[in-house]
Each structure stands twice: as structure tokens, then as C-alpha cells.
C-alpha positions in Angstrom: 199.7 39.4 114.6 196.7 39.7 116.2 196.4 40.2 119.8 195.6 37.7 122.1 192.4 38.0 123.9 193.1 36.0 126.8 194.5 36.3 130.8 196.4 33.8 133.0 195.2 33.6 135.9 197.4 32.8 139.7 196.3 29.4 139.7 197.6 29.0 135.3 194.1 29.0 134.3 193.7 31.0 130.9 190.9 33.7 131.5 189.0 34.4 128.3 188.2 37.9 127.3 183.8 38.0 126.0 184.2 41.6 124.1 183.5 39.8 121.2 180.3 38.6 122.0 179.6 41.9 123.6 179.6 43.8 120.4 177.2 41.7 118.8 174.8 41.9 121.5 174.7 45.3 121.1 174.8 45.4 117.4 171.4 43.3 117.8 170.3 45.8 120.4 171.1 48.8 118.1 169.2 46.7 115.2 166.2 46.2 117.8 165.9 50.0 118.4 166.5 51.1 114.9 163.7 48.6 113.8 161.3 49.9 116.6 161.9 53.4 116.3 159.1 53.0 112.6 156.5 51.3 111.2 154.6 50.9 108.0 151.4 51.5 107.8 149.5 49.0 105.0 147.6 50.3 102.0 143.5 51.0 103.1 144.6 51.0 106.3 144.9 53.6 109.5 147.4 53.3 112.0 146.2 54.2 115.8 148.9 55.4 117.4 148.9 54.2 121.4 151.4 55.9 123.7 152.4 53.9 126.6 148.7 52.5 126.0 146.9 55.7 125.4 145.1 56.3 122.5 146.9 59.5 121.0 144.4 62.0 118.7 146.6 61.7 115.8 147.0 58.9 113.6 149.0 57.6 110.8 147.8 57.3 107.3 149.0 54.4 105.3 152.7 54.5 104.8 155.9 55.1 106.6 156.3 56.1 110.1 158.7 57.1 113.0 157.4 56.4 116.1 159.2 56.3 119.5 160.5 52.6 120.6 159.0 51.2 123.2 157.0 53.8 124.2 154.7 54.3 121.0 152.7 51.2 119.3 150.1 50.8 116.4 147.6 49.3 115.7 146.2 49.2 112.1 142.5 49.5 111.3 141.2 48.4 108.3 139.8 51.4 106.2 138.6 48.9 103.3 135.1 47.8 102.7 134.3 44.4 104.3 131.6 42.0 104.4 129.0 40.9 107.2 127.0 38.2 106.2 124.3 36.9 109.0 121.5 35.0 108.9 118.4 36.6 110.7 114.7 35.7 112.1 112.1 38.2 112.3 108.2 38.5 112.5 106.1 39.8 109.7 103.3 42.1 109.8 100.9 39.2 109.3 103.1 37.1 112.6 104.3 35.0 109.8 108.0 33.8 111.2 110.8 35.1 108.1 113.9 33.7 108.1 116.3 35.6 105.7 119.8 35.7 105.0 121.5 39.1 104.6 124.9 41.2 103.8 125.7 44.1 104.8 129.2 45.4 103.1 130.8 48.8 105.2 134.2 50.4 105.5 135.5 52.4 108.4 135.8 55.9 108.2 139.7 56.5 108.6 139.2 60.1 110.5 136.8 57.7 113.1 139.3 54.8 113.4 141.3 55.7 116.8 138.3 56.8 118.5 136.7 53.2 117.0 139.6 51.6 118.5 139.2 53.2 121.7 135.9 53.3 122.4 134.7 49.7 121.2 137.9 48.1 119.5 139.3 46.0 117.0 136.4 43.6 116.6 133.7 46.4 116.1 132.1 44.3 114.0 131.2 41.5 116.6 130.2 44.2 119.5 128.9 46.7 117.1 127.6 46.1 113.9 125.7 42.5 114.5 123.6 43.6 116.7 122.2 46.5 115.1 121.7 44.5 112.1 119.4 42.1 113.8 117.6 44.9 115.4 116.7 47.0 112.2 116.0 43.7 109.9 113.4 43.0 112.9 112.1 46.3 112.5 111.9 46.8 109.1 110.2 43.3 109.0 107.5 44.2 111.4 106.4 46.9 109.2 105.2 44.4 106.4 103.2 41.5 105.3 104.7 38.3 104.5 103.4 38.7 100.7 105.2 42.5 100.8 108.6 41.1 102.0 108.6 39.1 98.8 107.4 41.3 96.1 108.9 44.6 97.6 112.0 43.4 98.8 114.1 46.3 97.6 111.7 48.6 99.6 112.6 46.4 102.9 116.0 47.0 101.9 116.0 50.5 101.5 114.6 50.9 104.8 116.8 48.6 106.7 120.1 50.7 104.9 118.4 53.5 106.1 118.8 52.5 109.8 121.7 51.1 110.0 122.8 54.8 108.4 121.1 56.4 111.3 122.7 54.0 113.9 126.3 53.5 112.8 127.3 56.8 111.1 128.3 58.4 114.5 130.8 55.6 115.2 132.3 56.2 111.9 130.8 53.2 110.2 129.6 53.9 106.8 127.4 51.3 105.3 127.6 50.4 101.2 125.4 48.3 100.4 122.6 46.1 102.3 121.2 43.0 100.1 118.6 40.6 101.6 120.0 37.6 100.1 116.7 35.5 100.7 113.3 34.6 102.6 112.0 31.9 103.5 108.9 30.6 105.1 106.7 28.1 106.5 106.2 25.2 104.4 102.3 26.4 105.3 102.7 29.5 104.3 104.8 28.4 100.9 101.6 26.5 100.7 99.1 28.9 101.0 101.2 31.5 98.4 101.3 28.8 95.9 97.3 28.3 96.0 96.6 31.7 95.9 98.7 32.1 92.9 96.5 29.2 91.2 93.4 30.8 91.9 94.4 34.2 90.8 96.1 32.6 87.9 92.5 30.5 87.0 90.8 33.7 87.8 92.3 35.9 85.2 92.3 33.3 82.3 88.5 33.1 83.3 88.6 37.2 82.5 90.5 36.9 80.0 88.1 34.4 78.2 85.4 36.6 79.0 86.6 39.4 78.0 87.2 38.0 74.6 83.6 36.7 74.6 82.4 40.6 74.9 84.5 41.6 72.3 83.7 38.7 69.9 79.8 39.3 70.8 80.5 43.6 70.4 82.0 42.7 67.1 79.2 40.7 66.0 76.4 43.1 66.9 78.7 45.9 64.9 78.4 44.3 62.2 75.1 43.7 62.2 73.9 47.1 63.0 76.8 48.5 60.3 74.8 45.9 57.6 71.4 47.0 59.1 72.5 50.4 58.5 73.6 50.3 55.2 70.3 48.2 54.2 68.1 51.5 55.5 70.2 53.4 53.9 70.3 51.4 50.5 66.2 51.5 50.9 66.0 54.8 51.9 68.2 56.1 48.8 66.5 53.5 47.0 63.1 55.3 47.7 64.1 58.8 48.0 65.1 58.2 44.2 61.8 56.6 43.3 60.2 59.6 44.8 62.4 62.1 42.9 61.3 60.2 39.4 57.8 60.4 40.6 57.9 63.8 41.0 59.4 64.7 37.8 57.3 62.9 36.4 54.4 64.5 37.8 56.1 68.0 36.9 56.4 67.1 33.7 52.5 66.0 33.2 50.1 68.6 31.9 46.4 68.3 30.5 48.0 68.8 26.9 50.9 65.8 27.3 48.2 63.6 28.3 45.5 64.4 25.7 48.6 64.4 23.0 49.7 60.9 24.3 46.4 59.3 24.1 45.8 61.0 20.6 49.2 59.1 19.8 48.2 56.1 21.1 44.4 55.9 19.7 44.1 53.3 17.0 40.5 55.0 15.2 38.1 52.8 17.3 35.4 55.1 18.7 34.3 54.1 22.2 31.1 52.7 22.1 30.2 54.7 26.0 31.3 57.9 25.9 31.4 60.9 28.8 31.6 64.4 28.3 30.8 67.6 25.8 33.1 66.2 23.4 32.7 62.8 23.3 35.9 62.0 23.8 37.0 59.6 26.7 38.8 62.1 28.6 37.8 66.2 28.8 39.8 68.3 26.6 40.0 72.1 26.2 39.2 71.8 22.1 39.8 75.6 21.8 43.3 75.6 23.7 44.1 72.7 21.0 42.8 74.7 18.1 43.5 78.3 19.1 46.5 78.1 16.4 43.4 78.5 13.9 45.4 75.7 11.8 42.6 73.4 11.9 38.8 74.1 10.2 37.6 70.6 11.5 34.6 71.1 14.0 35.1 68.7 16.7 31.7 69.9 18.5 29.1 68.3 15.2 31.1 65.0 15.8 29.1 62.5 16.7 29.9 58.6 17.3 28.6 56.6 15.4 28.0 54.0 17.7 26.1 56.7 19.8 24.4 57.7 16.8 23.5 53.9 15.5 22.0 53.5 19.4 20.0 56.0 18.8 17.9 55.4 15.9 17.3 52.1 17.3 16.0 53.7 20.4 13.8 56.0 18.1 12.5 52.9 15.5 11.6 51.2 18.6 8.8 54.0 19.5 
């Protein structure tokens, strides 16, 4: 039977015994301790340690811890790569007013974190990193024209990563990526770019049409010259082979072709006029053509007859 956990008092009063509720204040004490006495650190994360407010050198890596109750707290920092996306105004090169919007993505260097946490906080991001991403987009800005930002953007890029490299790298601050999302301009300016464009763009198809004259006109006076060439040449060929005939001909001409050809071609008409010691039309060497001794005929005692006839008229007529 179970014992009976009460008094009576002097006055009758029953006095009630609290060892009941006792035990289970300590039972939730002893579950309060046990649960303070670790911590779990989540994944990507670092845990500062801070003892009795102090920020303690070493820190916990992601996982499970023991730490002392009450006296020892963390605090996670995040160790994973975040996002900071800000729009920001800047000057060009030019003083044309650039509005852009940009992102910058980071992660915190987990070896950095508890001097991070102690030196500038938690919300690093607000106190640390905005304002030196203003300050080098203005920079970097200032260094080009209006017309550069937009066509080399990466370049501007590039440059701004660069500093924020050179800035944030000793607080542990390691930066990704930087992307200029946009620019944008005055509705002048916009203007002004979209004019230029048209004239440049009218410009070149004016060159370009040109150009093509030239080449059409080039062709056209090749052409020409390559059909004015090949006429000299066709002439000069022409008479270079009319000169060659010539002279073969002329080679092949003697005193004896001639006189043979004209022999040939004699149809036994004497001339009534004739020239020479032979009285024959042309002057032939008689004893080169008789020197073979085949012939007995005397060629010197012939006489025309026409000649001959003249001549007794001339003598009846004295």
C-alpha cells in the first residue's frame, strides 16, 4: 500500500507533502542543462563560439558540439554564397547620369567568420558590403564613356570585381561573381544613340553601294583591257605570221624561179616593146640557163618580129 504523503497538523489540518512536484522540476532542470551543455552547428555554416560574451579564437565547424551551459553561446555564420542585388547611380566619363542595376554573389570565408562577427557583425552585408559596392560601381563608371558602358560592359565588370577583391578580401569576404544586370539612360541620350546608329547605319550602306560600284566599274575596265589585249595579240600573231610567209617567200625567190615562172606562164605572144640584150621583158643570165649545153638554140640572133616589122617600115620610109 502506498504511503501516504500527507501530515496533520495541531489545528486537524492535513499538510500535503510537494516532493512530487519537486522531482519534476528538477527532471526539467536536468533536461535544461543537458540540452545546453551542445549545439549543432548547420551544414555551410560556422559556429562563433562567445564565452560569457567574448568572442573565443576557435570556432565550430558545422556539426555537433559540447559547449559549456550558460556560460558558452553560438552564433552561426553563414559560410554559403549569397546574393546582393542593389540598384546604383553613377556618372559617366562623358557626365552622362547611369543608372544600373547590379549583383554581386559572395560567401564568407569560414576561417574569417568569428573575427567577421566581432569586428562588424552578423549583418556584414548592410555595414560592409553595400557600401563598397556603390563606391567601386562609381569608380569604375567614371572611367568610361556612356557608349563604352554599353558595348564593353564585361570590361566594367571585370574592373568593378576587381575592387571589390581588393576591398573585401581582408575581412574574409570573397566575391563570386559581379554581373551588371542593366543601364539605363536619359531618354536624351537613348535619343541621341539611336540617331547615331541611323546615320552610321545609312553611312555604311552608302559604302557598301559604292564599293560595289568600284568593283562593278574595275570588272568592266578588266574586261575590256583583257579583250583589248587579246585583239593586239590576235593582230599581232596575225601579222607576225604574215610576215613569216613573206619572208619565206622571199627566201624562196631567185632570178631562175622567176624567169622559169614567167617562161611557164608565157602564152607565145612576143611583146611588141621590148628592153634589154635579150629581148626578153625581164633580164636573164641566157648562159646560166644554157650552161647544161642541152640546148643548140641561139637566143642572142632572136629578133622580134614586131621589132623587126618596125623596122623596115622605119627604113622604107627614108
Amino acid at each position: 500500500m502506498a504511503k501516504r504523503m500527507e501530515e496533520i497538523r495541531k489545528d486537524g489540518s492535513v499538510k500535503r507533502s510537494f516532493s512530487g512536484i519537486k522531482w519534476i522540476v528538477l527532471l526539467v532542470i536536468a533536461v535544461f542543462l543537458v540540452t545546453s551543455a551542445f549545439t549543432i552547428v548547420p551544414a555551410g555554416n560556422t559556429g562563433v563560439v562567445l564565452t560569457l560574451g567574448k568572442v573565443s579564437s576557435t570556432s565550430f565547424s558545422e556539426g555537433f558540439h559540447l559547449k559549456i551551459p550558460f556560460i558558452q553561446q553560438v552564433e552561426p555564420m553563414s559560410n554559403k554564397i549569397q546574393v546582393y542585388e542593389t540598384p546604383a547611380s553613377a556618372v559617366s566619363k562623358d557626365l552622362q547620369t547611369v543608372s544600373s542595376n547590379i549583383a554581386v554573389n559572395y560567401r564568407l570565408i569560414s576561417d574569417k567568420s568569428p573575427d567577421m562577427y566581432k569586428n562588424v557583425g552578423a549583418d556584414y552585408q548592410t555595414i560592409l558590403i553595400a557600401p563598397v559596392v556603390q563606391e567601386c560601381m562609381k569608380s569604375a563608371t567614371a572611367k568610361y564613356t556612356a557608349e563604352q558602358l554599353i558595348t564593353e560592359r564585361q570590361a566594367v565588370g571585370d574592373e568593378v570585381k576587381s575592387a571589390l577583391d581588393t576591398k573585401l578580401n581582408s575581412y574574409g569576404i570573397y566575391i563570386e561573381k559581379f554581373n551588371i544586370v542593366n543601364f539605363d539612360f536619359s531618354d536624351e541620350f537613348n535619343n541621341a544613340i539611336e540617331a547615331k546608329q541611323v546615320a552610321e547605319q545609312n553611312l555604311l550602306k552608302t559604302q557598301t553601294e559604292q564599293e560595289q560600284a568600284i568593283v562593278i566599274a574595275e570588272a568592266n575596265a578588266k574586261q575590256k583591257v583583257i579583250a583589248a589585249n587579246a585583239e593586239a595579240e590576235a593582230i599581232l600573231a596575225q601579222a607576225q605570221a604574215q610576215a613569216d610567209a613573206n619572208r619565206l617567200l622571199e627566201e624562196s625567190l631567185s632570178d631562175k624561179v622567176i624567169a622559169y615562172e614567167q617562161i611557164e606562164k608565157w602564152d607565145g605572144v612576143m611583146p611588141k616593146v621590148t628592153s634589154g640584150g635579150n629581148g626578153m621583158l625581164i633580164d636573164i643570165d641566157l648562159d646560166s640557163l644554157g650552161s647544161s649545153g642541152s640546148s643548140t638554140y641561139d637566143y642572142s640572133s632572136y629578133s622580134s618580129p614586131a621589132v623587126t616589122q618596125d623596122a623596115g617600115a622605119e627604113s622604107g620610109n627614108e
